[in-house]
N, C-alpha and C positions, 0 to 999 in steps of 0.2 A: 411493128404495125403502126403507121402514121394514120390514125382516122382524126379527121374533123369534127369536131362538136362544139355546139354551139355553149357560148358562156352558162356558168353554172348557174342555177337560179336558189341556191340555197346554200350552206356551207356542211361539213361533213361531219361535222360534230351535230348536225339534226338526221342523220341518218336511219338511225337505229336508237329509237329513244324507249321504247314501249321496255318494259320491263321483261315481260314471259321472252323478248325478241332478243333482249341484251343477252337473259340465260342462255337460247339458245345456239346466239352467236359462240356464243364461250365454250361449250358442250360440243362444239363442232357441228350441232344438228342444221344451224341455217349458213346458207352460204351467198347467199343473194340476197337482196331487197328492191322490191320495186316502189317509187315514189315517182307523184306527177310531174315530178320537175328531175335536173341534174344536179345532184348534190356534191360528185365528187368527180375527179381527174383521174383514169387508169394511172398507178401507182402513185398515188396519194395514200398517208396512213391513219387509221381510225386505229381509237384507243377506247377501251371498253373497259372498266372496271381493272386497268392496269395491266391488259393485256393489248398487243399491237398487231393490226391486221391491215393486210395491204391488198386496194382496189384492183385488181384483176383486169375485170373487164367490165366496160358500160356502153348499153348501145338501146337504144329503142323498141321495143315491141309492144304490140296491141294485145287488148286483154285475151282477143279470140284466139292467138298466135299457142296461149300458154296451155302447157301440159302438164298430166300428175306430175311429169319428171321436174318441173319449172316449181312444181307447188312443194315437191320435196329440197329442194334447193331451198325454199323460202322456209320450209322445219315444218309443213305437213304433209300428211299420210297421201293428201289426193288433190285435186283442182277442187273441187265439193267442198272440200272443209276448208281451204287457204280461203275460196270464195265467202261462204260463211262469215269467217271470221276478219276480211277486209270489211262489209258490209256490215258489221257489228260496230265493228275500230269507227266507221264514218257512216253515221244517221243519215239514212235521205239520199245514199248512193244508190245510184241505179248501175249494176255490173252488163255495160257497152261494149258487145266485142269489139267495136270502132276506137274506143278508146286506148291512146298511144301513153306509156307510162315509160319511165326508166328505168332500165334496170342494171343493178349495180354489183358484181360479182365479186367475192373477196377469200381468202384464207390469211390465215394467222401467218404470222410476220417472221 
């Protein structure tokens, strides 16, 4: 799969930094992460507390696009709680269906 994407606008080691996110990467509960920018390169490897995991897949979608399924991928129970808890992570967000984010799919290496 050759997709086009545009230059990354952050490096991959800021991917997954929150602490409850790094457990849950580990635990196998999260398998995705959405951030405003592109952090990494399908098959590019993120190292987490000594374990290696490799980018999948990354592509674009709008907030409105997501579903429970999208919010269990990210390690919660529903779209309601991942919302929640974005919205707590960053003061002063207002959750924009229109709003385009990145997201970045991975499993252990």
């Amino acid at each position: 799969m050759n997709v086009s994407l545009p230059p990354k606008t952050c490096t991959i080691e800021r991917l997954v930094t929150v602490p409850t996110d790094v457990k849950k990467v580990i635990e196998g509960q999260k398998t995705a992460t959405r951030r405003n920018g592109r952090y990494a390169d399908i098959g590019e490897m993120m190292e987490l507390q000594g374990k290696e995991f490799i980018v999948e897949n990354v592509y674009s979608q709008s907030l409105g696009e997501m579903t429970d399924e999208h919010a269990r991928q990210e390690g919660y129970e529903n779209l309601e709680e991942y919302k929640k808890a974005i919205l707590g992570i960053h003061p002063g967000m207002k959750w924009v269906p229109q709003m385009k984010v990145w997201v970045h799919e991975f499993s252990p290496a």
